[in-house]
N, CA, C and O atoms as a GROMACS GRO file, in nm:
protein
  536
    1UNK      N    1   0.296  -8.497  -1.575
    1UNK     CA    2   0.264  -8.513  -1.717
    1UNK      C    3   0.169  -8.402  -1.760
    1UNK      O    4   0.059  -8.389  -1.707
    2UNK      N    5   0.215  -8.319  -1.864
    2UNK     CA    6   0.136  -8.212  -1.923
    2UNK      C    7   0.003  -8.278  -1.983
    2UNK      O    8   0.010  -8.379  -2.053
    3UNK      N    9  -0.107  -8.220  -1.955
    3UNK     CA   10  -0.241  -8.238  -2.046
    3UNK      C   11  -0.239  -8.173  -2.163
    3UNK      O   12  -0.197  -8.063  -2.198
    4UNK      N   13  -0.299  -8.272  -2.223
    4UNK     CA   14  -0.295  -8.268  -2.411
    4UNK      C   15  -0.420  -8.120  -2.448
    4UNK      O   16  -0.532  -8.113  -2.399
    5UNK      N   17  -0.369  -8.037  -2.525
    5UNK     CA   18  -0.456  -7.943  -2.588
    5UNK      C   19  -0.600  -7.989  -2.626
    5UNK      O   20  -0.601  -8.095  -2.688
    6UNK      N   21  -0.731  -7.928  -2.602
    6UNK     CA   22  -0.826  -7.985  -2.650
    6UNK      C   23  -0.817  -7.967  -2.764
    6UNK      O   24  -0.880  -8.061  -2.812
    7UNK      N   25  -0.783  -7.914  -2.835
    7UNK     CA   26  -0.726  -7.928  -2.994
    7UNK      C   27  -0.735  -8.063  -3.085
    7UNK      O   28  -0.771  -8.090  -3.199
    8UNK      N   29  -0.668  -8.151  -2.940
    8UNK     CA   30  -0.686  -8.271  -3.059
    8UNK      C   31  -0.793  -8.350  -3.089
    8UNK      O   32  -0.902  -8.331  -3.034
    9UNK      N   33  -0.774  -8.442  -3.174
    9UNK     CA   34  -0.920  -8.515  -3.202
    9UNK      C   35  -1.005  -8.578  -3.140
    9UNK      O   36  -0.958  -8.596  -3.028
   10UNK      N   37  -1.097  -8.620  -3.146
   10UNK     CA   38  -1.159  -8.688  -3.060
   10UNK      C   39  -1.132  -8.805  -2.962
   10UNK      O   40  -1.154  -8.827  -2.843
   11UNK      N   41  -1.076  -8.868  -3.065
   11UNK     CA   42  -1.006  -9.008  -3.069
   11UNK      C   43  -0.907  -8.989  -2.938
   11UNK      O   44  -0.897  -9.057  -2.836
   12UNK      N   45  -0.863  -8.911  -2.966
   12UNK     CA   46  -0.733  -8.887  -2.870
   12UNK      C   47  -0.750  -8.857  -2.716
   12UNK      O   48  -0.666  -8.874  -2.628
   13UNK      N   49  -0.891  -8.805  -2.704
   13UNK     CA   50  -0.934  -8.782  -2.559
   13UNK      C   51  -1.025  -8.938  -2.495
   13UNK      O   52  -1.114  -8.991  -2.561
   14UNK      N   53  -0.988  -8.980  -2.383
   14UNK     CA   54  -1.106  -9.101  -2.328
   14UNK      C   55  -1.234  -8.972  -2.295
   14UNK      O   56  -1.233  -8.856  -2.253
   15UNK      N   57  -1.359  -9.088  -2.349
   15UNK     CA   58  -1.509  -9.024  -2.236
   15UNK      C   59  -1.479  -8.945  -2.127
   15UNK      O   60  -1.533  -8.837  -2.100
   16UNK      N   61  -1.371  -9.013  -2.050
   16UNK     CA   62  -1.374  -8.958  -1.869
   16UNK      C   63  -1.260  -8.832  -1.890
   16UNK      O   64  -1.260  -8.744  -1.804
   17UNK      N   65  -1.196  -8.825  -1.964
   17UNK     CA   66  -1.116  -8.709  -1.962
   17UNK      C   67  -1.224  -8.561  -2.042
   17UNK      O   68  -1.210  -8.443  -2.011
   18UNK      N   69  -1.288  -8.596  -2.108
   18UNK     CA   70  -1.408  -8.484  -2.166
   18UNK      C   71  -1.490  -8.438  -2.009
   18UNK      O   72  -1.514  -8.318  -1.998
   19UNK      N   73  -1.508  -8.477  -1.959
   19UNK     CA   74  -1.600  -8.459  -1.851
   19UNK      C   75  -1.516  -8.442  -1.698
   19UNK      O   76  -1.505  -8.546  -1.633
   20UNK      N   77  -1.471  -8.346  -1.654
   20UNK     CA   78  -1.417  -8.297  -1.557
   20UNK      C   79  -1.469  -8.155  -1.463
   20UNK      O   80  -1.558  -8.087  -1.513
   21UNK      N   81  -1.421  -8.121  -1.353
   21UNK     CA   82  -1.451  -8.016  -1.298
   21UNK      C   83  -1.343  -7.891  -1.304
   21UNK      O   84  -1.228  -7.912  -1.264
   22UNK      N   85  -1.373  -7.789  -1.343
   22UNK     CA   86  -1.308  -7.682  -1.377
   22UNK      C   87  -1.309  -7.565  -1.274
   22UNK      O   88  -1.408  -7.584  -1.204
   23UNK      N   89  -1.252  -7.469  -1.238
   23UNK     CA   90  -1.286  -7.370  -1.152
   23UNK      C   91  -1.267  -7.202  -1.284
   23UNK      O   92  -1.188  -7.183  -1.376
   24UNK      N   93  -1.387  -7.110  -1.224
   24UNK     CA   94  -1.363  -7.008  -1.300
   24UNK      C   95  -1.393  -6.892  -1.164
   24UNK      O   96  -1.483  -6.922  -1.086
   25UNK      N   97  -1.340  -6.803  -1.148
   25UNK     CA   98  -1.343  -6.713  -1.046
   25UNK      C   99  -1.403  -6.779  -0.904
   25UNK      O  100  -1.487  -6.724  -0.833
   26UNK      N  101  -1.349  -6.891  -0.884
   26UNK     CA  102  -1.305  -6.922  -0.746
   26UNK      C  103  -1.423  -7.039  -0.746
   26UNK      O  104  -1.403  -7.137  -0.675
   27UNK      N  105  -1.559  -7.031  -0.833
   27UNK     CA  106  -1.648  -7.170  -0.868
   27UNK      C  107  -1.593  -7.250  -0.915
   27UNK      O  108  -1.490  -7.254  -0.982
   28UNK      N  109  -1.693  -7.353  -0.865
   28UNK     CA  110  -1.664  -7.489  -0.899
   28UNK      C  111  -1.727  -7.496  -1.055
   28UNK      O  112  -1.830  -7.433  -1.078
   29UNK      N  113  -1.669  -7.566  -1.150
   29UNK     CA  114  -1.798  -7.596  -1.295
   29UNK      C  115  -1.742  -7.730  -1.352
   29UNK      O  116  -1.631  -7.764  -1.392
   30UNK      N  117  -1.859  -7.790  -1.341
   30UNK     CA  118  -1.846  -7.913  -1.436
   30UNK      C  119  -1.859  -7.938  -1.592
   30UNK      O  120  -1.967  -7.977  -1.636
   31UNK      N  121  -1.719  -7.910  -1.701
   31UNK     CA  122  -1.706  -7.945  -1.812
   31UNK      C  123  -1.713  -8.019  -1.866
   31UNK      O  124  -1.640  -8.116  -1.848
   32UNK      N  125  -1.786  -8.017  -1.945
   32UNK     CA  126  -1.850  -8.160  -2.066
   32UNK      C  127  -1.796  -8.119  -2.193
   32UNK      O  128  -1.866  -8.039  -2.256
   33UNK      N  129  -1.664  -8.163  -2.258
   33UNK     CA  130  -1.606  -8.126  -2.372
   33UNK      C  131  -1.637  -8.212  -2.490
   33UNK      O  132  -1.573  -8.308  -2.535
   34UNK      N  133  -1.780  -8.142  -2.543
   34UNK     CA  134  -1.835  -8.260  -2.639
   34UNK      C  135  -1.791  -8.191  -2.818
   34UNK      O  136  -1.850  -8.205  -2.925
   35UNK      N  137  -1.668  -8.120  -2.784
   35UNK     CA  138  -1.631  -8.099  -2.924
   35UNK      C  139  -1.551  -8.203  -3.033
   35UNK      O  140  -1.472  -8.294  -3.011
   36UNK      N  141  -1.607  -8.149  -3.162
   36UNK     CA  142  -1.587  -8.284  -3.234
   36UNK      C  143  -1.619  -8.439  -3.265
   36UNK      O  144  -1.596  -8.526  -3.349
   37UNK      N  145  -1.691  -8.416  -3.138
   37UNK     CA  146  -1.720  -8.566  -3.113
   37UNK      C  147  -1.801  -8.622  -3.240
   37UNK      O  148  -1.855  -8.522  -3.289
   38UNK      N  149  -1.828  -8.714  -3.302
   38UNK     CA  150  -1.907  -8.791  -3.384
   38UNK      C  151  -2.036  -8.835  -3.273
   38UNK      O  152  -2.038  -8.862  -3.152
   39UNK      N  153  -2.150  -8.827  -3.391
   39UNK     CA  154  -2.302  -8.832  -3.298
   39UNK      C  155  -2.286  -9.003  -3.215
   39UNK      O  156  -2.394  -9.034  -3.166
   40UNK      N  157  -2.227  -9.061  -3.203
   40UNK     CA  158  -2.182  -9.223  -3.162
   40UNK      C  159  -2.137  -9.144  -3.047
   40UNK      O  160  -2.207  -9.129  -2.947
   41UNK      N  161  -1.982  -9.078  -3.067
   41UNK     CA  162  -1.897  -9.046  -2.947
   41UNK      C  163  -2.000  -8.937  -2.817
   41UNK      O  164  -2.016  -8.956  -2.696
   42UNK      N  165  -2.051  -8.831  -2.904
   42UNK     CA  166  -2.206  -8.759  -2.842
   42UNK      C  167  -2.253  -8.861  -2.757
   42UNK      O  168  -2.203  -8.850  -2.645
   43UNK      N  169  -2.341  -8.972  -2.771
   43UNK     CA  170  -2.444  -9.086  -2.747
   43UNK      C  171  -2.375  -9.097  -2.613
   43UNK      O  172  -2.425  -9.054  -2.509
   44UNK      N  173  -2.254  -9.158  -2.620
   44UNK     CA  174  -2.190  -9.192  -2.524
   44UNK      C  175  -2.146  -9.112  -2.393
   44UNK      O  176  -2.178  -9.161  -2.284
   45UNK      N  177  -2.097  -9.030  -2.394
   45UNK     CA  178  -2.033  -8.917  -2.362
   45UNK      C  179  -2.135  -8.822  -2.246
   45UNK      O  180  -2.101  -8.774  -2.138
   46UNK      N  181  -2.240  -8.818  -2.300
   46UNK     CA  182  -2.374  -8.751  -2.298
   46UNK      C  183  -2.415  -8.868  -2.151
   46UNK      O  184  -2.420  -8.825  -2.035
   47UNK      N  185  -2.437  -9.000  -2.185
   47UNK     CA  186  -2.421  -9.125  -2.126
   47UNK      C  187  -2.368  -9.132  -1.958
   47UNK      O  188  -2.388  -9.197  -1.855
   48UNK      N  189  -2.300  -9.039  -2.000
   48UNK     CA  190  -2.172  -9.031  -1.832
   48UNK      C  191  -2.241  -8.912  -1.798
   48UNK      O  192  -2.285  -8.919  -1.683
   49UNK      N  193  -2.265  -8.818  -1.849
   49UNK     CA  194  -2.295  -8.665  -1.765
   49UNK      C  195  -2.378  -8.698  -1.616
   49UNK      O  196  -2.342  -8.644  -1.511
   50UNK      N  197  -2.486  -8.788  -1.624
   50UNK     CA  198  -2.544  -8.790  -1.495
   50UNK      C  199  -2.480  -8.858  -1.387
   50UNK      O  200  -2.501  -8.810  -1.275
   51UNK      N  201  -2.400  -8.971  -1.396
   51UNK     CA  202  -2.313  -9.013  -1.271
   51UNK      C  203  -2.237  -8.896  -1.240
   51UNK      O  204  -2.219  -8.893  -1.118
   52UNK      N  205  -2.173  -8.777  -1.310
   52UNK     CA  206  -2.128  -8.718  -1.246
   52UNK      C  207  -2.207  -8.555  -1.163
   52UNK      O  208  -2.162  -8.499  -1.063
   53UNK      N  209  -2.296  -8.524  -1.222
   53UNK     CA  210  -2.415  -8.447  -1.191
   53UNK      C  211  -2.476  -8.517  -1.054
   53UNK      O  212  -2.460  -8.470  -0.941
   54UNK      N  213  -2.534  -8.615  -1.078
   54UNK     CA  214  -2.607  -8.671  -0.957
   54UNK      C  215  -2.515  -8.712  -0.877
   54UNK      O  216  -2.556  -8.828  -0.865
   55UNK      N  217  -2.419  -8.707  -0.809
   55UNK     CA  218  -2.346  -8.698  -0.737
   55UNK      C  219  -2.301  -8.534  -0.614
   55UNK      O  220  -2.249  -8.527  -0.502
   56UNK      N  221  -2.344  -8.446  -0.694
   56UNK     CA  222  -2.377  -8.334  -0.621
   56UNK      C  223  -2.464  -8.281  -0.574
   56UNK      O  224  -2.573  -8.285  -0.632
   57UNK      N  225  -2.451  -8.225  -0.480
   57UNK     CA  226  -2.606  -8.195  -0.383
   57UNK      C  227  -2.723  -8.138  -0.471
   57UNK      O  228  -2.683  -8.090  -0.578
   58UNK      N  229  -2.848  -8.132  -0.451
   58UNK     CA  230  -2.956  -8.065  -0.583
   58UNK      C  231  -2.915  -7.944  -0.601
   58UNK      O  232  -2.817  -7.914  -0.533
   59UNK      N  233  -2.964  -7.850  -0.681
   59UNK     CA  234  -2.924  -7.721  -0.720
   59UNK      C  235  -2.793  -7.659  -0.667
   59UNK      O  236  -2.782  -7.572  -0.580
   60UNK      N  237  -2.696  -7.721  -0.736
   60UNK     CA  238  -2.552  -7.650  -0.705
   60UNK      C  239  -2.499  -7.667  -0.787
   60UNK      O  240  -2.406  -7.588  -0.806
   61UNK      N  241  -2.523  -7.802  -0.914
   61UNK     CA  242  -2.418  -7.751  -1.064
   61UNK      C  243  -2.425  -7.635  -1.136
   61UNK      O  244  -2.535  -7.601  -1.182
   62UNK      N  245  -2.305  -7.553  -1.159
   62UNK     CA  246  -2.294  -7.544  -1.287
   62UNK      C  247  -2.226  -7.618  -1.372
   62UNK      O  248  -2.138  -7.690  -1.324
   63UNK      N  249  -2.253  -7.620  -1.539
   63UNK     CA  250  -2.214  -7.729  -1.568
   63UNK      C  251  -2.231  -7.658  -1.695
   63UNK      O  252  -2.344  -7.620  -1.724
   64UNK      N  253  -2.080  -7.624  -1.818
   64UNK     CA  254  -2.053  -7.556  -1.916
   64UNK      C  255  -2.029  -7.694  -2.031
   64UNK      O  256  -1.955  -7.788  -2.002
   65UNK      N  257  -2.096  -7.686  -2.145
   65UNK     CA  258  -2.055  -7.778  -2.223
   65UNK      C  259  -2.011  -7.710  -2.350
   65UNK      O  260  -2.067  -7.605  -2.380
   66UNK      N  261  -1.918  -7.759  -2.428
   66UNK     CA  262  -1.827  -7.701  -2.533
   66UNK      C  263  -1.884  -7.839  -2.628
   66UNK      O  264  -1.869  -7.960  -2.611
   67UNK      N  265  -1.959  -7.754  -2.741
   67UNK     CA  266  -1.998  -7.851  -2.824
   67UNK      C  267  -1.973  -7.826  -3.008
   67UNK      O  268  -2.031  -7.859  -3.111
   68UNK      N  269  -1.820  -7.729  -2.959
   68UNK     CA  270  -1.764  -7.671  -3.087
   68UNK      C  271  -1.741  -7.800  -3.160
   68UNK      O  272  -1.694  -7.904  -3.114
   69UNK      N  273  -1.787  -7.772  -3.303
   69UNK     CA  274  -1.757  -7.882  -3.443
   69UNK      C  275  -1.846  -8.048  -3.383
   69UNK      O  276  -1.816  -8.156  -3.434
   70UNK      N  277  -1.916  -8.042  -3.311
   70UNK     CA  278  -1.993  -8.165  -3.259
   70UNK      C  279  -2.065  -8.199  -3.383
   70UNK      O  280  -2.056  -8.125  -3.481
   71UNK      N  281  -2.141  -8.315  -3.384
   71UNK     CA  282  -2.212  -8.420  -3.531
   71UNK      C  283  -2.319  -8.463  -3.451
   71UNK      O  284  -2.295  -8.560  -3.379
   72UNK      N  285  -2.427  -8.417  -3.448
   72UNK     CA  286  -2.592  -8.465  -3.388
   72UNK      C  287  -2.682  -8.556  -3.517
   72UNK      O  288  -2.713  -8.524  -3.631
   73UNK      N  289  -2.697  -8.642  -3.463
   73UNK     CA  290  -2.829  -8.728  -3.483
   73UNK      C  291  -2.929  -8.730  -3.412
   73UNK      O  292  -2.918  -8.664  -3.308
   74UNK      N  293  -3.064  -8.803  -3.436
   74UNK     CA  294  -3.154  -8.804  -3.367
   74UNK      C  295  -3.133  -8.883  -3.231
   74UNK      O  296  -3.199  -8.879  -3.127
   75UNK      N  297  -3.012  -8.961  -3.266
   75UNK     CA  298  -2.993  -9.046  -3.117
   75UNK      C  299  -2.917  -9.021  -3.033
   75UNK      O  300  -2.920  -9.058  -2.916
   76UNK      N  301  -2.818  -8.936  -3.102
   76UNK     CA  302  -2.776  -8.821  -2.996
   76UNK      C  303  -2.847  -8.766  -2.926
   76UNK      O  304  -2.853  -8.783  -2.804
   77UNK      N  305  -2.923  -8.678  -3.001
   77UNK     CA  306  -3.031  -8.583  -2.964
   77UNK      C  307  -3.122  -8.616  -2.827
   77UNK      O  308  -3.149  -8.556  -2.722
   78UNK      N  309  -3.162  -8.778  -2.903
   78UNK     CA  310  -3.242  -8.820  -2.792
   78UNK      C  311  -3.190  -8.820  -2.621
   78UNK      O  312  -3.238  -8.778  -2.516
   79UNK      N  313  -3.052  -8.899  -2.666
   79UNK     CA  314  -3.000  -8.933  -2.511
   79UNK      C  315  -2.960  -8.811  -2.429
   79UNK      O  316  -2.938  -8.829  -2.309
   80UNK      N  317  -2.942  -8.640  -2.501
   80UNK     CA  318  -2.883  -8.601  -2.465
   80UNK      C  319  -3.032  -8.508  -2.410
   80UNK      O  320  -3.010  -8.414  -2.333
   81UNK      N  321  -3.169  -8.535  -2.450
   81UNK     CA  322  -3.290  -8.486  -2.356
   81UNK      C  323  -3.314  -8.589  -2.252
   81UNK      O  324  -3.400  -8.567  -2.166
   82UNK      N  325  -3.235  -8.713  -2.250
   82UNK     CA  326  -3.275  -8.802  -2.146
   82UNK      C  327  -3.166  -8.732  -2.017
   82UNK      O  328  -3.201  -8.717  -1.900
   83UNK      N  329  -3.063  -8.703  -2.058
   83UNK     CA  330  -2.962  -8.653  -2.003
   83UNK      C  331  -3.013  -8.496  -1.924
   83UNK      O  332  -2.979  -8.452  -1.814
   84UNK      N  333  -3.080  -8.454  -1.999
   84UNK     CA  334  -3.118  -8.299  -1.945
   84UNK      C  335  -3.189  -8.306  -1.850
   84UNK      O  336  -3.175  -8.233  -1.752
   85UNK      N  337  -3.295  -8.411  -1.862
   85UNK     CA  338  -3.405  -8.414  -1.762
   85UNK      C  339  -3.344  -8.472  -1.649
   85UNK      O  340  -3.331  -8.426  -1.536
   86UNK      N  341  -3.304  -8.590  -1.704
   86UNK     CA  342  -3.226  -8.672  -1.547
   86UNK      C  343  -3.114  -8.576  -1.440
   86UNK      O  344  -3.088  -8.593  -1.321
   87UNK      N  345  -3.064  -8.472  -1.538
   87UNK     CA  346  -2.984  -8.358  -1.404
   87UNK      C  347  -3.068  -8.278  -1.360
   87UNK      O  348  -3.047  -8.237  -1.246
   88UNK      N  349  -3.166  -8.237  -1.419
   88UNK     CA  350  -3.229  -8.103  -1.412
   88UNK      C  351  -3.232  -8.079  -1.223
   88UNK      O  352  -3.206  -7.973  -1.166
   89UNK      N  353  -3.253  -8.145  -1.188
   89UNK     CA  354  -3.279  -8.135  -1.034
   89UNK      C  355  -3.141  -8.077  -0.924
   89UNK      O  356  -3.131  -8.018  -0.816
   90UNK      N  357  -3.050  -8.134  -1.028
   90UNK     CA  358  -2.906  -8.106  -0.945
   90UNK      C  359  -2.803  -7.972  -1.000
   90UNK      O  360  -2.705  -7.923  -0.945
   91UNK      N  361  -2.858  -7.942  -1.108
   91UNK     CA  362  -2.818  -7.832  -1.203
   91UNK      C  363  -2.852  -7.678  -1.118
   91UNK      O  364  -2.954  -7.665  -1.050
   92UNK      N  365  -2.773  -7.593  -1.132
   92UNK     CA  366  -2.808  -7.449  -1.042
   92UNK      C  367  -2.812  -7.367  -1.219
   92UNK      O  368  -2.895  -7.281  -1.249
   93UNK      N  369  -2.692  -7.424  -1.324
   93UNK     CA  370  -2.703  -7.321  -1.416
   93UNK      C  371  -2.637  -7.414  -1.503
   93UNK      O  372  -2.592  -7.521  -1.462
   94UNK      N  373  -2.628  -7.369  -1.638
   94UNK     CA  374  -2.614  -7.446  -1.722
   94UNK      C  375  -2.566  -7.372  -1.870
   94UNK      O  376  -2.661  -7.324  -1.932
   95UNK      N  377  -2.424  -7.356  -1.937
   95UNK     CA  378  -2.428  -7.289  -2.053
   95UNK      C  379  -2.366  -7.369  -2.152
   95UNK      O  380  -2.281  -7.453  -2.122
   96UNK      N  381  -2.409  -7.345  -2.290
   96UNK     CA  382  -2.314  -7.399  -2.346
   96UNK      C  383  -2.264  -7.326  -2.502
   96UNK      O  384  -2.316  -7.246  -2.580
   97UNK      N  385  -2.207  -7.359  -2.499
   97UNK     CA  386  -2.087  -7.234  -2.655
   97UNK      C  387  -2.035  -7.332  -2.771
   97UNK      O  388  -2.016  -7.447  -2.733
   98UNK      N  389  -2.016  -7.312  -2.869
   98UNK     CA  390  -1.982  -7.359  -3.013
   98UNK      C  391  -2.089  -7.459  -3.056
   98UNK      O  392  -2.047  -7.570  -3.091
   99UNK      N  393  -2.227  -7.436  -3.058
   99UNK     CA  394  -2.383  -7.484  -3.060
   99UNK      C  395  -2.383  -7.428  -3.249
   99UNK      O  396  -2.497  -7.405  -3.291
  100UNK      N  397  -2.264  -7.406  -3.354
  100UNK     CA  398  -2.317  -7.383  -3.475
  100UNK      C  399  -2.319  -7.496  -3.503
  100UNK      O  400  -2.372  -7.465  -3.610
  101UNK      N  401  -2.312  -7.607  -3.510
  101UNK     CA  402  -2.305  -7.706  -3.583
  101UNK      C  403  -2.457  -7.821  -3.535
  101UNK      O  404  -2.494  -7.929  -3.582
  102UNK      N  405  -2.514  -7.728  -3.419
  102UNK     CA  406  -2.655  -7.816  -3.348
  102UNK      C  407  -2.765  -7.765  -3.417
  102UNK      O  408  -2.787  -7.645  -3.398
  103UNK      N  409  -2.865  -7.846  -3.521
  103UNK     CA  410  -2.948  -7.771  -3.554
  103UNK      C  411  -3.032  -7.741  -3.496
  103UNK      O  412  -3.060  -7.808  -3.396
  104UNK      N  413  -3.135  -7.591  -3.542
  104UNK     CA  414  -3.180  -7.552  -3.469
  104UNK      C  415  -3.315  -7.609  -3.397
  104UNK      O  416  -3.356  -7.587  -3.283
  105UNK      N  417  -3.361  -7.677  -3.484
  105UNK     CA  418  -3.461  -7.763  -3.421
  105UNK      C  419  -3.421  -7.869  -3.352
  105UNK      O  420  -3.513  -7.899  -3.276
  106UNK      N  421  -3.340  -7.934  -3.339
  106UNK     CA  422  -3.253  -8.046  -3.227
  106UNK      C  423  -3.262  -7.919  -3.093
  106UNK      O  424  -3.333  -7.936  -2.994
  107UNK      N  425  -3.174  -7.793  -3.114
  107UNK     CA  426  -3.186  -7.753  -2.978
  107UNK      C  427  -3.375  -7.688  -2.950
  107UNK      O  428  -3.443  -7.686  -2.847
  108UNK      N  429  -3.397  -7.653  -3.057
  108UNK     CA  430  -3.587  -7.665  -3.002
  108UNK      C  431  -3.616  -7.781  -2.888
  108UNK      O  432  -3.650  -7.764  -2.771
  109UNK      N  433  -3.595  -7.890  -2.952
  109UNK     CA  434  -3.654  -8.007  -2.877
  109UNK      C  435  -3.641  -8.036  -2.760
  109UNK      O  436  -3.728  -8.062  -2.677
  110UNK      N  437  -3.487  -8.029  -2.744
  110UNK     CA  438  -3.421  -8.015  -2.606
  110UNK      C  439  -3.504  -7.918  -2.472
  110UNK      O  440  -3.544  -7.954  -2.362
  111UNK      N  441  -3.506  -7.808  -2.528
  111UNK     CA  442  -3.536  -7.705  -2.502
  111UNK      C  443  -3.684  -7.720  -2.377
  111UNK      O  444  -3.694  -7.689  -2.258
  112UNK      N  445  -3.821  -7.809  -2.523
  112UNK     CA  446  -3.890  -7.843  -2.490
  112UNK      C  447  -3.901  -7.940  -2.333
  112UNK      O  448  -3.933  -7.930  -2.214
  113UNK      N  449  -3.843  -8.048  -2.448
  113UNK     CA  450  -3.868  -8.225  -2.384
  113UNK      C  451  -3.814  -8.208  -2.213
  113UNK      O  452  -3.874  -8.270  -2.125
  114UNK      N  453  -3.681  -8.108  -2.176
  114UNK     CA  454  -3.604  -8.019  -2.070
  114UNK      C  455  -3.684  -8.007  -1.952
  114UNK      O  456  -3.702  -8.051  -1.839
  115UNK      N  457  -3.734  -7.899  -2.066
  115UNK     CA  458  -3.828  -7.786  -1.984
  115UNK      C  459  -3.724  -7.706  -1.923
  115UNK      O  460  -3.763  -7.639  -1.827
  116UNK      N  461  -3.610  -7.695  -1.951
  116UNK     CA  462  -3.492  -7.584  -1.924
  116UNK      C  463  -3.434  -7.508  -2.054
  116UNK      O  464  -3.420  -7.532  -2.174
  117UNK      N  465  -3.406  -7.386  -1.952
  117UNK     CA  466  -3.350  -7.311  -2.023
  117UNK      C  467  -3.172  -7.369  -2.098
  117UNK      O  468  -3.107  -7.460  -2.044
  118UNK      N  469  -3.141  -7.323  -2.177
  118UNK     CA  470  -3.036  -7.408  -2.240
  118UNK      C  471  -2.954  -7.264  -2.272
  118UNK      O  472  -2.934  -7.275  -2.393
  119UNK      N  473  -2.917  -7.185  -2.247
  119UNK     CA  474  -2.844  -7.067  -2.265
  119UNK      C  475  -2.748  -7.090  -2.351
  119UNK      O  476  -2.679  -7.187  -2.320
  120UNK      N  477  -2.702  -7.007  -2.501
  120UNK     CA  478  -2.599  -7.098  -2.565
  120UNK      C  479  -2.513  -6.939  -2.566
  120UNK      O  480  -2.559  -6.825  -2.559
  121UNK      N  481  -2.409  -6.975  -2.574
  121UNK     CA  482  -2.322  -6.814  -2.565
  121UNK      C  483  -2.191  -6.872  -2.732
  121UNK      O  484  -2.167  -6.987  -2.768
  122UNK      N  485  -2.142  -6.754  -2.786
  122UNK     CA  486  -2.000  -6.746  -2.896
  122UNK      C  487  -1.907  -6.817  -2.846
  122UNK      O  488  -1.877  -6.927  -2.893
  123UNK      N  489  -1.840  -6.757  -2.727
  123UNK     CA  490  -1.740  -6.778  -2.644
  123UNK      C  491  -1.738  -6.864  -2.580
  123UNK      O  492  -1.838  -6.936  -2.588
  124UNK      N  493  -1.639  -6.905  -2.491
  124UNK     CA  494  -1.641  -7.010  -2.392
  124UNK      C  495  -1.651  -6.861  -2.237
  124UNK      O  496  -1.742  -6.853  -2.155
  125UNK      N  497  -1.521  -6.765  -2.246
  125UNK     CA  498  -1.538  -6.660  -2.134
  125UNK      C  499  -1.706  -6.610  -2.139
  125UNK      O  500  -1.777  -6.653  -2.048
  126UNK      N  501  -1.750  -6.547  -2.212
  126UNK     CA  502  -1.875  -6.574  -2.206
  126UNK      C  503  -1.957  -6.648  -2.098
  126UNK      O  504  -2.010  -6.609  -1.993
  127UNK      N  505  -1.951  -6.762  -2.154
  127UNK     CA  506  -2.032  -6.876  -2.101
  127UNK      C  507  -1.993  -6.892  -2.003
  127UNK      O  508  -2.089  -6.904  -1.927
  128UNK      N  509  -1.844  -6.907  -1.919
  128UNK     CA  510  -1.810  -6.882  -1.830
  128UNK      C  511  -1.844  -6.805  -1.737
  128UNK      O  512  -1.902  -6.855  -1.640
  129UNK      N  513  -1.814  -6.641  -1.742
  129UNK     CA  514  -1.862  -6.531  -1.676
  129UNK      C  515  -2.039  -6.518  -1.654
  129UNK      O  516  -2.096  -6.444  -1.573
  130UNK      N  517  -2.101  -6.612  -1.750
  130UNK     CA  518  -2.258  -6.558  -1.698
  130UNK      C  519  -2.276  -6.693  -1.598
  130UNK      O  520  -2.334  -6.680  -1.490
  131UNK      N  521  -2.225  -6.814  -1.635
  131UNK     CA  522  -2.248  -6.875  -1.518
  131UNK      C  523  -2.195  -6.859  -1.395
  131UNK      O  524  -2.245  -6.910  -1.295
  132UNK      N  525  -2.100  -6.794  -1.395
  132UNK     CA  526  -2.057  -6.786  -1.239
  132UNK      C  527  -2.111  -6.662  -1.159
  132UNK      O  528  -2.070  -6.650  -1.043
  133UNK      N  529  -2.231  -6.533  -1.228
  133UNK     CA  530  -2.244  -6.460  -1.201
  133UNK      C  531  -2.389  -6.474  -1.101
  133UNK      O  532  -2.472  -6.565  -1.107
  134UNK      N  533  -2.390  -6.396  -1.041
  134UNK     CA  534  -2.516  -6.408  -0.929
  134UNK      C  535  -2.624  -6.328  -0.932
  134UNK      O  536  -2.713  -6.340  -0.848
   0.00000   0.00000   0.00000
């Protein structure tokens, strides 16, 4: 069975299908496809990232999130610094691309509350190529 274009709507993807492992020049990367999502579908979504993070040895994720056309609230926002901190330990690198729609003080906060770097790149190759680089 062919997989559906991320193209489509939100609706159309489950939580567990947004969140998978990807390979880009022979790495492993864990994708978090939080595009489109409504700040509810965000909340949630965001929700799962650490069962699958904490599951890998400490410092060995990378972990690319696509947060093209995404909808932030403050409670998004929130869960998704509860989310940052709770990987931070298992994370090696971390990028993420289509960040126009995150305001800029939401990613301030993050930034802060973190205490990580949050690298945001245009592209997805981009974001790709600097995380897999050494």
């Amino acid at each position: 069975m062919a997989r559906r274009p991320l193209r489509w709507s939100s609706w159309e993807l489950s939580m567990e299908d947004r969140i998978r492992f990807i390979e880009h020049q022979g790495k492993k990367i864990l994708f978090v496809d939080c595009s489109h999502c409504s700040p509810a579908e965000l909340e949630k979504l965001v929700r799962l990232v650490p069962s699958y993070v904490t599951e890998q040895p400490k410092g060995s994720v990378l972990l690319l999130a696509d947060l093209t056309g995404a909808q932030f609230d403050r409670t998004a926002v929130e869960q998704m610094k509860q989310s940052a901190v709770f990987d931070r330990p298992h994370l090696k690198r971390s990028a993420w691309y289509g960040t126009d729609t995150l305001p800029r003080v939401f990613y301030e906060h993050l930034k802060n509350f973190s205490q990580r770097e949050l690298p945001t790149f245009k592209t997805r190759e981009e974001a790709l190529d600097w995380l897999v680089k050494e």
